[in-house]
C-alpha positions, 0 to 999 in steps of 0.5 A: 626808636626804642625796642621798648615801644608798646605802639608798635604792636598790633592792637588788633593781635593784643586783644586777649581772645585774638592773641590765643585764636592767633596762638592755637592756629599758629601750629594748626593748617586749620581748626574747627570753630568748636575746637578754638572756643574749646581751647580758648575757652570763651562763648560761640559769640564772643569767638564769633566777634573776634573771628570777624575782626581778624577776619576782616583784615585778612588774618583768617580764612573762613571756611563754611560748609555743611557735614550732613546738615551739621553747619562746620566752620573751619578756620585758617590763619591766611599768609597775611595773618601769619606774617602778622603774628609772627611780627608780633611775637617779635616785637613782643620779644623785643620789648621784653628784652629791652625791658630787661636790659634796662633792668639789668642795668641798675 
Protein backbone atom coordinates (compact mmCIF):
# COMPACT_ATOMS: atom_id res chain seq x y z
CA UNK A 1 0.00 0.00 0.00
CA UNK A 2 1.42 3.40 -0.88
CA UNK A 3 2.06 5.93 1.90
CA UNK A 4 0.43 8.61 -0.66
CA UNK A 5 -3.32 6.67 0.07
CA UNK A 6 -5.70 9.59 0.74
CA UNK A 7 -8.38 6.71 1.80
CA UNK A 8 -6.67 6.19 4.79
CA UNK A 9 -7.15 9.23 6.58
CA UNK A 10 -9.90 9.78 8.84
CA UNK A 11 -13.00 11.36 7.06
CA UNK A 12 -14.26 12.12 10.14
CA UNK A 13 -10.94 14.34 11.56
CA UNK A 14 -10.78 15.85 7.79
CA UNK A 15 -13.45 17.98 7.97
CA UNK A 16 -12.19 21.38 8.59
CA UNK A 17 -13.98 22.23 11.70
CA UNK A 18 -13.33 18.91 13.31
CA UNK A 19 -9.65 18.80 12.10
CA UNK A 20 -9.13 22.53 14.13
CA UNK A 21 -11.78 21.40 17.17
CA UNK A 22 -9.23 18.30 17.31
CA UNK A 23 -5.89 20.56 16.94
CA UNK A 24 -6.84 23.17 19.88
CA UNK A 25 -7.82 20.26 22.19
CA UNK A 26 -4.98 18.42 21.27
CA UNK A 27 -2.33 20.75 23.71
CA UNK A 28 -5.59 21.38 26.20
CA UNK A 29 -6.95 18.79 29.12
CA UNK A 30 -10.32 20.43 28.30
CA UNK A 31 -11.84 23.99 26.68
CA UNK A 32 -14.94 25.57 27.23
CA UNK A 33 -17.44 25.53 24.32
CA UNK A 34 -16.81 29.44 23.67
CA UNK A 35 -13.17 29.10 24.10
CA UNK A 36 -13.10 26.52 20.78
CA UNK A 37 -15.88 28.59 18.82
CA UNK A 38 -13.67 31.57 19.57
CA UNK A 39 -10.34 29.84 18.05
CA UNK A 40 -12.13 28.15 15.59
CA UNK A 41 -13.88 30.88 14.56
CA UNK A 42 -17.56 29.21 13.45
CA UNK A 43 -21.05 29.83 14.91
CA UNK A 44 -22.46 28.08 18.27
CA UNK A 45 -24.36 25.96 15.83
CA UNK A 46 -22.09 24.90 13.38
CA UNK A 47 -19.55 23.97 16.54
CA UNK A 48 -22.53 22.33 18.01
CA UNK A 49 -22.76 19.89 14.98
CA UNK A 50 -19.63 18.85 14.74
CA UNK A 51 -18.88 18.23 18.48
CA UNK A 52 -21.79 15.96 18.18
CA UNK A 53 -19.97 13.84 15.46
CA UNK A 54 -16.94 13.73 17.27
CA UNK A 55 -18.80 13.15 20.13
CA UNK A 56 -20.56 10.38 18.80
CA UNK A 57 -17.80 8.18 18.19
CA UNK A 58 -16.08 8.44 21.20
CA UNK A 59 -13.53 11.29 20.30
CA UNK A 60 -14.59 13.91 22.75
CA UNK A 61 -16.01 13.99 26.34
CA UNK A 62 -18.76 16.29 26.77
CA UNK A 63 -19.05 17.91 30.24
CA UNK A 64 -22.27 20.10 31.19
CA UNK A 65 -22.63 21.74 34.12
CA UNK A 66 -24.06 24.92 35.41
CA UNK A 67 -21.93 28.10 37.13
CA UNK A 68 -24.57 29.74 38.81
CA UNK A 69 -27.36 29.52 36.46
CA UNK A 70 -24.88 30.07 33.56
CA UNK A 71 -24.87 26.78 31.19
CA UNK A 72 -20.76 25.91 30.91
CA UNK A 73 -20.05 23.22 28.23
CA UNK A 74 -16.45 21.84 28.64
CA UNK A 75 -15.08 19.65 26.20
CA UNK A 76 -11.99 16.96 26.17
CA UNK A 77 -10.38 14.90 23.53
CA UNK A 78 -11.12 11.13 25.00
CA UNK A 79 -8.20 8.51 24.68
CA UNK A 80 -10.03 7.23 21.83
CA UNK A 81 -9.78 10.51 20.08
CA UNK A 82 -6.58 11.44 20.75
CA UNK A 83 -4.94 7.95 19.30
CA UNK A 84 -7.30 9.08 16.57
CA UNK A 85 -5.76 12.20 15.93
CA UNK A 86 -2.39 11.56 16.21
CA UNK A 87 -2.70 8.60 13.67
CA UNK A 88 -4.00 11.07 11.74
CA UNK A 89 -1.16 13.51 11.64
CA UNK A 90 0.71 10.52 10.87
CA UNK A 91 -0.61 9.31 8.05
CA UNK A 92 -0.90 13.04 7.04
CA UNK A 93 2.59 12.98 7.34
CA UNK A 94 3.11 10.25 5.38
CA UNK A 95 1.62 11.33 2.56
CA UNK A 96 3.28 14.54 2.45
CA UNK A 97 6.57 12.85 2.53
CA UNK A 98 5.60 10.64 -0.08
CA UNK A 99 4.23 13.14 -1.87
CA UNK A 100 7.54 14.87 -1.96
CA UNK A 101 9.70 12.01 -2.45
CA UNK A 102 7.71 11.36 -5.92
CA UNK A 103 8.48 14.91 -6.72
CA UNK A 104 12.13 14.92 -5.70
CA UNK A 105 12.35 12.26 -8.12
CA UNK A 106 11.73 13.82 -11.38
Amino acid sequence: MSDFDHNQLDELIHSRIRLAVMAVLAGLDKAEFTFIRDRVKTTDGNLSTHLRKLEDNGYIDVNKRFEGRKPVTEIALSPKGREAFEHYLTRLESMLGAGTRSTDSQ
